[in-house]
N, C-alpha and C positions, 0 to 999 in steps of 0.2 A: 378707091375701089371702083370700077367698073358696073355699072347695072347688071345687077344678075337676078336672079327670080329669088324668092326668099328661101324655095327648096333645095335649087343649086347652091347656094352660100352655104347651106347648112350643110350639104352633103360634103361641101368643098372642107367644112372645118371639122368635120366629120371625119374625113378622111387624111386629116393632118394630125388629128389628136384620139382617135380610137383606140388606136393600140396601147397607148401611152395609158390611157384613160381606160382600158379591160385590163391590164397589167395592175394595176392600183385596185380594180374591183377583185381581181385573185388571190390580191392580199388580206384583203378583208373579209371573205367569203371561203367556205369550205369545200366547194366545189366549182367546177367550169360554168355548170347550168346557173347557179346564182351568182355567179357573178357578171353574166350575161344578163340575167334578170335586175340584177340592182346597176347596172350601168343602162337597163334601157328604164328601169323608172328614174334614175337621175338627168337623162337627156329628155324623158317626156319633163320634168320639171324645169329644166331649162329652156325647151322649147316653147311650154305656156309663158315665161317672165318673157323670154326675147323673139316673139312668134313674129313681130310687127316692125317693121325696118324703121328707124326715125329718117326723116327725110328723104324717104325713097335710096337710102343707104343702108347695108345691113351691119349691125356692130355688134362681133360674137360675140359672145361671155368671156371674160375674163379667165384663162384656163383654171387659178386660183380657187374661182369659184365653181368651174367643173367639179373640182375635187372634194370640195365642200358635201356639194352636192351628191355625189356620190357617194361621200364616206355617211353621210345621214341617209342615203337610201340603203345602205347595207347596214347601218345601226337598226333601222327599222325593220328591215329582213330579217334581222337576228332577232331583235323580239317578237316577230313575228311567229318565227320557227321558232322559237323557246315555250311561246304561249302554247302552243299546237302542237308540242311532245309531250308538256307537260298536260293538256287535256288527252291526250291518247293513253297518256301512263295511266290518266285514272279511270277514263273508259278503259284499258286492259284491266286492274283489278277490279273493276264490277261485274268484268264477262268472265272472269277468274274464279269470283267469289260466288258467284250464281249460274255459271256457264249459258250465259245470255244477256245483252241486257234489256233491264226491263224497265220504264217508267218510274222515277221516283217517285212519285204521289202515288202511285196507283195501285203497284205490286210488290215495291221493294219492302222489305225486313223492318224497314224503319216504321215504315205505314202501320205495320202490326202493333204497335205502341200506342198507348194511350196517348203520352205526348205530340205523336205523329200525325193523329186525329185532330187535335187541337189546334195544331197549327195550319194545318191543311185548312181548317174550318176561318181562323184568323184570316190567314189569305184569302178567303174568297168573298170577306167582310170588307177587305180595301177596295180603292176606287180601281177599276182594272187598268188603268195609267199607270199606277201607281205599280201595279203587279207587274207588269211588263218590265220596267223600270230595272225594277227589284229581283225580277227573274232572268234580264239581262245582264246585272252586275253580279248576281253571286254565282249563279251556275251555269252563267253564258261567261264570266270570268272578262267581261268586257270593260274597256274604261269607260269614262263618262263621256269622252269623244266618240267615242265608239258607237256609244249608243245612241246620242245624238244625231251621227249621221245615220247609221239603221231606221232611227223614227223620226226623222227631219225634224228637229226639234232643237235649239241652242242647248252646247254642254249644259250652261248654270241651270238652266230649266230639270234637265237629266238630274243633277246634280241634286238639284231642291226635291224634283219626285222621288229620289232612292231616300233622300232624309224625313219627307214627309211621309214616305211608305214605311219605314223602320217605326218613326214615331207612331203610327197609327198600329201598329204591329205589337208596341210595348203596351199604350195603354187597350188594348183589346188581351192580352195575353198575363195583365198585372192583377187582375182577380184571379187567376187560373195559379200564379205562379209554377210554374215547371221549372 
């Protein structure tokens, strides 16, 4: 191969394997726009592993693992968009059931409760790490990846505050029992 700049190469292999490679993201994807979308995060993820020519030669990816690549960025697109209809479903019955929404702690129906009080009072008894945590995983509906990168903090870290925040949660809420 020829010296060429590492932009040229890639436009060149770009332009031998695109179509082939948005053809394969149409099949996986529900629409034109996302499959457009999950073929440009799977070429930005090829482009960070193969950004750097080895010895001033550039050696594309293995088209194999184009596809790879791909079909995990539109897996990922698809739980994406799964997570984020299934929050909207239940933001629609909240504006359904109160024609508004409003603050869980603050104004909703549940507050009204004895028990609602209580726990509101528990929560604000944890360490606020902890609450964040804890408020990113149940009704941010986030994984532990998730949140890790949201609070730049390693998953297991995340992982240990949502269990340490439950645990301080039981024994502050196990004299009360609700």
């Amino acid at each position: 191969m020829k010296e060429e700049s590492l932009a040229e190469s890639w436009k060149e292999w770009f332009r031998l394997n695109g179509t082939r490679l948005l053809l394969f993201a149409r099949g996986k994807t529900k629409s034109e726009a996302d499959a457009q979308d999950v073929l440009q995060d799977a070429i930005l993820r090829l482009w960070k592993s193969y950004s750097s020519p080895i010895d001033g030669h550039f050696d594309p990816p293995p088209l194999a693992l184009a596809y790879t690549a791909l079909r995990n960025a539109a897996i990922d697109h698809a739980r994406k968009t799964n997570r984020r209809t299934q929050r909207e479903q239940k933001s629609d019955f909240v504006v359904r059931e109160r024609d508004q929404v409003q603050n869980w702690f603050e104004t909703s129906t549940l507050e009204q409760s004895e028990q609602a009080q209580i726990i509101k009072e528990a929560l604000q008894q944890i360490p606020e790490k902890f609450q964040e945590v804890l408020t990113l995983k149940i009704w941010g509906e986030l994984t532990f990846s998730e949140i890790a990168e949201n609070l730049n903090i390693p998953a297991n870290t995340a992982a240990s505050r949502y269990r340490y925040a439950l645990e301080s949660l039981r024994k502050i809420l196990k004299p009360n029992s609700i």
